[in-house]
C-alpha positions in Angstrom: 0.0 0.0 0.0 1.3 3.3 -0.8 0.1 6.8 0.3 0.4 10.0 -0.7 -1.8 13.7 -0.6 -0.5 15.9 -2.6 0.7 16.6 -6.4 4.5 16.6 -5.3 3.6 13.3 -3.2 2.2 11.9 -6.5 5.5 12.2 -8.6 7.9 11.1 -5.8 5.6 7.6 -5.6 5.3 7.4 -9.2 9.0 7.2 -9.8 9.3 5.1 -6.5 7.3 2.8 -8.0 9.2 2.5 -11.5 12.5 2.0 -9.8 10.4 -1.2 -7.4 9.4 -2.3 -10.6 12.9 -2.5 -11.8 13.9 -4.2 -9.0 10.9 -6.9 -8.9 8.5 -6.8 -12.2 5.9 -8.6 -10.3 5.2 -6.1 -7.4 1.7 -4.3 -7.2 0.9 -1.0 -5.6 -2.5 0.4 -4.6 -3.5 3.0 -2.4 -3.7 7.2 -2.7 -2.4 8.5 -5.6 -2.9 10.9 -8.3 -2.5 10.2 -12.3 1.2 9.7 -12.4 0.8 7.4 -10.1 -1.9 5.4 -11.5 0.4 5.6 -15.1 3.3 4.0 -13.2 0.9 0.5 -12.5 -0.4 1.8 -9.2 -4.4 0.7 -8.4 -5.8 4.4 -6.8 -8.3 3.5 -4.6 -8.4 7.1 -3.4 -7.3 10.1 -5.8 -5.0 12.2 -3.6 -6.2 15.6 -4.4 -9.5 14.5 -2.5 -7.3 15.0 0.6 -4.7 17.7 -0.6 -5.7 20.8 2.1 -3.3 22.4 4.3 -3.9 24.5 7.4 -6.3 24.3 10.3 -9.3 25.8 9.0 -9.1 23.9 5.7 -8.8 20.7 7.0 -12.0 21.4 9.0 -13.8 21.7 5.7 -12.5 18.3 4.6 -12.7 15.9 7.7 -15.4 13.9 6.0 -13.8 13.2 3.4 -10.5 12.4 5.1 -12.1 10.8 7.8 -14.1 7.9 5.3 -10.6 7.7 3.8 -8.9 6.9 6.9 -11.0 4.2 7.5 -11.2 2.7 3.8 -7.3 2.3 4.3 -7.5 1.0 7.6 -9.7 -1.8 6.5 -7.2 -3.0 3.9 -4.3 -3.0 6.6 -6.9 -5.2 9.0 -8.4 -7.2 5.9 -7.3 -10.6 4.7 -5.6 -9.6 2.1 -3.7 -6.8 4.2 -0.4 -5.5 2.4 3.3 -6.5 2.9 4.4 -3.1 3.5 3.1 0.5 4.0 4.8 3.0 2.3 4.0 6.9 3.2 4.9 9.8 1.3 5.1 13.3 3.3 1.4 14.5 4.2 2.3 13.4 7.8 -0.7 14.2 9.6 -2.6 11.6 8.0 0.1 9.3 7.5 1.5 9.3 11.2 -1.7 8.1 12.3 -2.5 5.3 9.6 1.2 4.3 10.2 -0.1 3.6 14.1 -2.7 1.4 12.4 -0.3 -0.2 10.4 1.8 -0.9 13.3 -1.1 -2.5 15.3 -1.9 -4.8 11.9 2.3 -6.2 12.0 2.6 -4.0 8.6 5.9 -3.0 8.3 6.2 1.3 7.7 8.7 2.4 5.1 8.3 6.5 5.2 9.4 8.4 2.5 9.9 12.4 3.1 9.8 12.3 6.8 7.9 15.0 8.5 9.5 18.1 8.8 10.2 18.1 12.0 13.4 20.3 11.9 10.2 22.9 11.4 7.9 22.3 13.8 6.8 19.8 16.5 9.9 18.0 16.8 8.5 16.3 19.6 7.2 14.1 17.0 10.6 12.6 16.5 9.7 9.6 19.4 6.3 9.0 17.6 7.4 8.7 14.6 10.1 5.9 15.7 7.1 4.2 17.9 4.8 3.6 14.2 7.6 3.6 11.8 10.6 0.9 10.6 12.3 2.7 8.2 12.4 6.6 7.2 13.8 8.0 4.3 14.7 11.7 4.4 15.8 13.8 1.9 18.0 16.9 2.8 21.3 16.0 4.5 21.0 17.6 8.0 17.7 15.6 8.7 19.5 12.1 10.2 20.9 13.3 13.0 17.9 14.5 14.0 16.3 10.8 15.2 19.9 9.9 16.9 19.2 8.0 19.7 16.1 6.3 18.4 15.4 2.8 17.5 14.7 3.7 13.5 16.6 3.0 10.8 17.2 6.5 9.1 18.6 7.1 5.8 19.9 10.0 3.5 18.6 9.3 0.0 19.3 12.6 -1.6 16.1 14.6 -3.0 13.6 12.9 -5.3 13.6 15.8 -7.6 16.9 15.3 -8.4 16.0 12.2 -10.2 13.0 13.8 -12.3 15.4 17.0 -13.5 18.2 14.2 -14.4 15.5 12.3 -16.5 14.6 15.4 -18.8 18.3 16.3 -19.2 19.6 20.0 -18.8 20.9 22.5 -21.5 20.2 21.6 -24.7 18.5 18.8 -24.3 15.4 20.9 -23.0 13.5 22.5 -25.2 14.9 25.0 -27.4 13.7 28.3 -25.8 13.2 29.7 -29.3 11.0 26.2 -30.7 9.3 26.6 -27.4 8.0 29.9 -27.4 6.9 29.5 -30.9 4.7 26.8 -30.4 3.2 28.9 -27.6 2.7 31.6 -30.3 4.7 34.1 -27.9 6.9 36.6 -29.7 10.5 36.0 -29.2 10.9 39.9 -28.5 8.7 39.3 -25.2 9.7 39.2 -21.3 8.3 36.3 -19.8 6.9 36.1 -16.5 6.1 32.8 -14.6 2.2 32.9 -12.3 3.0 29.1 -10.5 -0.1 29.2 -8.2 0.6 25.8 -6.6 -1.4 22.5 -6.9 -4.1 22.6 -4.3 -7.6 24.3 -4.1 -6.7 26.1 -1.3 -3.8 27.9 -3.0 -6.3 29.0 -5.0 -8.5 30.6 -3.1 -6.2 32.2 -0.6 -3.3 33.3 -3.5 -4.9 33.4 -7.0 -6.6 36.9 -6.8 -3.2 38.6 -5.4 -1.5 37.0 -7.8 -3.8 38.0 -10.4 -3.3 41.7 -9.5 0.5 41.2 -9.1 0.6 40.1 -12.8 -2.5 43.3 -13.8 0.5 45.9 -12.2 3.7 44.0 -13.6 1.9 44.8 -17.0 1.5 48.3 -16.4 5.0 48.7 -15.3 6.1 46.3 -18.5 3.8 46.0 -21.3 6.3 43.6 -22.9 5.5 40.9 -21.1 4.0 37.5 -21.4 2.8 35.1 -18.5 2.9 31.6 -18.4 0.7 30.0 -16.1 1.3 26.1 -15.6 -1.9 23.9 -14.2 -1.5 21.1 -11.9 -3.1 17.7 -12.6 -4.9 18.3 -9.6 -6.7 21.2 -10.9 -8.8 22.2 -13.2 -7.3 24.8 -16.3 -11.2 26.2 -17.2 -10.8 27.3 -13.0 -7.9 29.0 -12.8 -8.2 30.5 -16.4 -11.6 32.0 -15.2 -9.5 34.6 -12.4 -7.5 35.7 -15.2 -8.9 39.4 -16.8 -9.3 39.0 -20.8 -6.6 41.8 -21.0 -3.5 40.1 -19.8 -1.6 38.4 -22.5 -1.2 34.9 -20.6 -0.6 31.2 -21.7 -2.0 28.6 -19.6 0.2 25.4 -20.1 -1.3 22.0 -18.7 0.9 19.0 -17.3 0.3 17.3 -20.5 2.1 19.5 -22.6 5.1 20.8 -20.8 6.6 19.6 -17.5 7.5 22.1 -15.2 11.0 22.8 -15.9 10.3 23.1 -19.3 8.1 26.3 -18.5 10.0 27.5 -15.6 13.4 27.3 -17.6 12.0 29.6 -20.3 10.8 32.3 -18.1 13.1 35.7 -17.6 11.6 35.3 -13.3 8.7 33.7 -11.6 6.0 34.9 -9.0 5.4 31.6 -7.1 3.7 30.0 -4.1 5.8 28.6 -1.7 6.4 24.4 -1.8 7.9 22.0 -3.5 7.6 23.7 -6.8 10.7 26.0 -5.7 12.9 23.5 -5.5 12.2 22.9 -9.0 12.1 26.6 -10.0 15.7 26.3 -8.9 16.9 23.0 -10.1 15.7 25.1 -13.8 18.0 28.3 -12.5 15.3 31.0 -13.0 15.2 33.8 -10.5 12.0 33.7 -8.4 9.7 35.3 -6.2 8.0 33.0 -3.1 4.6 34.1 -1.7 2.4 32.0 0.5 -1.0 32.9 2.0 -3.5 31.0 4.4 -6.6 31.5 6.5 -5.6 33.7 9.1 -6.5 31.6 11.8 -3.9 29.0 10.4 -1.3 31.7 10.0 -1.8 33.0 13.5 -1.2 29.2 14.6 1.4 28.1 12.6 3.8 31.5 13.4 3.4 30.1 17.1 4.2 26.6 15.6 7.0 26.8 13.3 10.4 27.5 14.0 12.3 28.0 11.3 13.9 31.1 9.6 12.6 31.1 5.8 9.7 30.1 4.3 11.4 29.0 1.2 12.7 25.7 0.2 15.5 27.3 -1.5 16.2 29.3 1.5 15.9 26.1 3.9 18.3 24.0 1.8 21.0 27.3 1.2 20.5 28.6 5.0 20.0 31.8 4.1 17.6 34.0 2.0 18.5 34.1 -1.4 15.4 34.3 -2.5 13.0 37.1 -1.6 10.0 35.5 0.1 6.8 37.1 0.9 3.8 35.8 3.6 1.0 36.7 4.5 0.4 40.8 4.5 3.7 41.0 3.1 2.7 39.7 -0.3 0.7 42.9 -1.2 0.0 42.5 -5.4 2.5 46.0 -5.6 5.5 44.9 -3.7 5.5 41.5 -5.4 5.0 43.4 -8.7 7.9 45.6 -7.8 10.2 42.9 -7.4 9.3 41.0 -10.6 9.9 44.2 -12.3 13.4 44.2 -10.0 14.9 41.1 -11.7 13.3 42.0 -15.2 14.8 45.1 -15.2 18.1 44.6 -13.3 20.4 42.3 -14.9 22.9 42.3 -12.3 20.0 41.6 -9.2 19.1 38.9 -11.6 22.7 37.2 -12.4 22.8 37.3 -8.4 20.1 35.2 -7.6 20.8 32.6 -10.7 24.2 31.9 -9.3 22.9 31.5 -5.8 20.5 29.0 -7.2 23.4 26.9 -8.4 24.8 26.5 -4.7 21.0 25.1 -3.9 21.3 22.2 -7.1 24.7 20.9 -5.3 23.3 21.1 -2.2 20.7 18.5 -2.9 23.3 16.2 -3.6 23.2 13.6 -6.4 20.7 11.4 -8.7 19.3 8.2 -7.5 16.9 8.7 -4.8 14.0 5.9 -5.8 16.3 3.8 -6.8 17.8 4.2 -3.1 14.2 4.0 -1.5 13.1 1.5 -3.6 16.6 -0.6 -2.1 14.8 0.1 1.7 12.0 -1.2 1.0 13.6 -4.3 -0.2 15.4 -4.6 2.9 12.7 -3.8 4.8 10.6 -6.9 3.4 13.6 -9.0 4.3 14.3 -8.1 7.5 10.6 -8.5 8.6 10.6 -12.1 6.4 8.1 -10.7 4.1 10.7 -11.9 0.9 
């Protein structure tokens, strides 16, 4: 069984589950999943973005939902045809407690992209070692953060690693020229990324300022362009709709383009904060980070979280290189200013591009599923499964 919430979630297990299959041809997923996923061989019982919500008040809105899930999973792990391994990707909330259930069925827990506990709650460190046999984690400084513990812990490098390796770098992209053209944008035009993330809730709390962001960027610079890229987990005809008929935009579906395909042929990018930076910086475009919530999950979490930048980029280079902007900081006119800052300002620009380097060594090097994939194999062994 393998488990996963959100769009990044989705991706990670889909390539997990190609390098399994490599391994042994005749092992079968089935669990939460999006369409990647369910393309790699994996039987969805539950599509993910069903339960891809973050913060407090959002969740509310969702608990039935989440809740029936819960307990449709809990039956398999109880049922007579109960799995020989969990395996959890990130959404810990929901996965720390089926792992408990897992635990109580003599499931064995792989879990892949621990919680972030350097972040917050890292209280949850014993917990997680109580319901959990083996945890991969994917930033280097992470291990020595369960010392002590009875759980096996591994460094596997970062999964996205693997993806940006697949599609090749330089010219073995897309020609920026070739791509434009297909897009029908004139080559003379500044492109602007809009990345507005790959749950609902992004949308409603972040659209409409980043809607107005990209209204004043055109004001200050008529000779621009936006791409906006559309999660599977959304729907193009929805986030088109937010979008005034008098800004020259491009929406580009998963289908057509991956992300590094658009974010490599943009001049910067106005982006929620996630996942999707890391791969904003893997393609060495400058960037701008917003993130917005309900205020009574912002008011929690600033109590909550403990660490100093929002920004994966940031996290992963310990320091800000990237100009992040939360809550009633991202205003639609100081974001605007600072796209127009890089598009205008070569130098500011070159900066941040070379800082972004620093971040793609920092990951460290190719081969994460195939080094998960390896852990779950010993994992089966050691409990006698194989």
């Amino acid at each position: 069984m393998i488990v996963t919430g959100e769009a990044s979630g989705d991706l990670h297990g889909a390539n997990l589950i190609k390098a399994v299959n490599t391994l042994s041809a005749d092992t079968k997923f089935f669990g939460v999943g999006g369409q990647k996923m369910a393309a790699a061989g994996c039987d969805i019982l539950i599509p993910s973005e069903e339960l891809a919500v973050m913060g407090v008040v959002e969740v509310l809105g969702q608990l039935p939902v989440i809740w029936r899930s819960f307990q449709q999973l809990k039956k398999e792990l109880f049922g007579r045809h109960k799995p020989d391994a969990l395996v959890l990707i990130d959404f810990p909330d929901f996965n720390l407690r089926l792992a408990n259930q897992a635990r109580k069925a003599g499931v064995p827990v792989l879990y892949y992209i621990s919680p972030k506990v350097w972040a917050w709650r890292q209280g949850r460190v014993k917990k997680i070692a109580q319901s959990v046999d083996s945890l991969a984690v994917i930033f280097p400084f992470e291990p020595e953060l369960y010392d002590g513990l009875d759980l096996r812990v591994r460094y596997v490098g970062h999964p996205l690693l693997d993806e940006f390796a697949a599609l090749g770098t330089g010219n073995e992209l897309r020609d920026g020229a070739d791509f434009c053209q297909k897009l029908q944008i004139p080559a003379t035009k500044k492109i602007v990324g809009l990345f507005p993330g790959s749950r609902r809730s992004e949308l409603r709390y972040m659209l409409e300022t980043i809607v107005a962001s990209a209204q004043l960027i055109h004001e200050g610079e008529p000779n621009v362009h936006f791409l906006v890229p559309i999660a599977n987990s959304l729907k193009k005809d929805e986030v088109k709709a937010q979008f005034g008929l008098e800004l020259p935009v491009t929406f580009i579906e998963a289908v057509d383009a991956t992300i590094y395909d658009v974010a490599r042929h943009c001049d910067t990018i106005l982006t929620v904060s996630g996942t999707v930076t890391l791969q904003v910086a893997l393609a060495g475009t400058p960037m701008a980070i917003l993130y917005k919530m309900s205020p009574l999950t912002y008011a929690i979490g600033k109590r909550l979280v403990k660490v100093a930048h929002a920004g994966l980029p940031n996290i992963v280079a310990g320091q800000r290189i990237v100009p992040e902007f939360i809550q009633d900081e991202a205003t639609p006119q100081v974001l605007a200013d600072e796209v127009l800052h890089v598009l205008n300002d070569s130098g500011y620009a070159d900066t941040m591009k070379a800082a972004l380097q620093t971040v793609q060594k920092q990951l460290g090097e190719p081969g994460c599923s195939k080094r998960v994939a390896e852990m779950l194999f010993d994992l089966l062994a050691e409990k006698k499964v194989i």
